[in-house]
MIZALO-260659 format. One record per residue (C-alpha): residue number from 1; x, y, z. Coordinates in Angstrom, 1 decimal. Last residue first. Example, Ala and Ser with C-alpha at 12.3 -4.5 7.8 and 13.67 -1.06 7.14 Angstrom:
<gutis>
{guti 2, {13.7, -1.1, 7.1}}
{guti 1, {12.3, -4.5, 7.8}}
</gutis>
This chain:
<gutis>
{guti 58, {-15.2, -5.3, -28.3}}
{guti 57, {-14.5, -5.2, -24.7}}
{guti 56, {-14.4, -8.7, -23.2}}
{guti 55, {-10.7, -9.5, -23.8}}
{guti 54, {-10.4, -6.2, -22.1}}
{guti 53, {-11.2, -7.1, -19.0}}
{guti 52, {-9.6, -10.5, -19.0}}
{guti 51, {-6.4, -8.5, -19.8}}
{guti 50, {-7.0, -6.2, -17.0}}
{guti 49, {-8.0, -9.1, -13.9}}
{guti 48, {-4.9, -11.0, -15.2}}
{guti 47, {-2.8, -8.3, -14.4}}
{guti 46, {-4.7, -7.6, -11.7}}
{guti 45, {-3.3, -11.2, -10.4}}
{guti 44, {-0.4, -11.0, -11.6}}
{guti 43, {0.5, -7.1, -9.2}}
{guti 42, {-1.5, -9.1, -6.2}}
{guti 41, {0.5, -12.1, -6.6}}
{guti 40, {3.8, -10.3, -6.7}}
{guti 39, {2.8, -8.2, -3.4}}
{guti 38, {1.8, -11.6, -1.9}}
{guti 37, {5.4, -12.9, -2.6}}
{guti 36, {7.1, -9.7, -1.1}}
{guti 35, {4.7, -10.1, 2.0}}
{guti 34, {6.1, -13.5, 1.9}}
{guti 33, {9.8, -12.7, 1.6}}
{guti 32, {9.3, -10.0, 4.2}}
{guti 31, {7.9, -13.1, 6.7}}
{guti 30, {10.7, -15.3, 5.8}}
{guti 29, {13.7, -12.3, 6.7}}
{guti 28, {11.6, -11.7, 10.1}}
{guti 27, {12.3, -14.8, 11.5}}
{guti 26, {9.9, -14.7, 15.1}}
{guti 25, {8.5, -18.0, 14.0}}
{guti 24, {5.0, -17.1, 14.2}}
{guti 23, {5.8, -14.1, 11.8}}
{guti 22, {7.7, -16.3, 9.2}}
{guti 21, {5.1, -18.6, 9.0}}
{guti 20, {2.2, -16.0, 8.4}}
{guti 19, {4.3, -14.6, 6.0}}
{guti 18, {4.7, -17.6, 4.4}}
{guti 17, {1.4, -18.2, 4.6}}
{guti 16, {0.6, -15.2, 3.1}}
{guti 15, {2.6, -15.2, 0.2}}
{guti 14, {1.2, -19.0, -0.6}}
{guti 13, {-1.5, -17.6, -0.7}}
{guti 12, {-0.6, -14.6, -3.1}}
{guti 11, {1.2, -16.6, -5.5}}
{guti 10, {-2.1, -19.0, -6.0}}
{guti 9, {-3.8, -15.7, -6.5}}
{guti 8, {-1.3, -14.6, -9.1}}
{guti 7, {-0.8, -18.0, -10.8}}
{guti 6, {-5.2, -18.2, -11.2}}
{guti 5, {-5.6, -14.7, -12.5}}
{guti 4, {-2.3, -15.1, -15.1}}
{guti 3, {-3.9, -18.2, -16.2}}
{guti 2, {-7.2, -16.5, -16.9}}
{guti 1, {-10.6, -16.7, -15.5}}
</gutis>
């Protein structure tokens, strides 16, 4: 596992509890920001996924 896997799946927790946060809370501003934040994550973390990918192909 790669730095770029670890930072993208570390982005998209913390994503998700903001959003989770923001929902609870009724402010709709904090839970975009967090669906923003998991969207990031997601895009790193297959990122990550592809480069460790093709680190193993010869």
């Amino acid at each position: 596992m790669n730095s770029d896997q670890v930072k993208g799946r570390i982005e998209q927790a913390k994503g998700k509890m903001k959003a989770i946060f923001g929902k609870g809370t009724g402010n709709k501003k904090t839970e975009l920001a967090g669906k923003i934040e998991q969207i990031v994550g997601s895009t790193q973390a297959l990122y990550g996924d592809a480069k460790e990918e093709s680190r193993k192909q010869p």
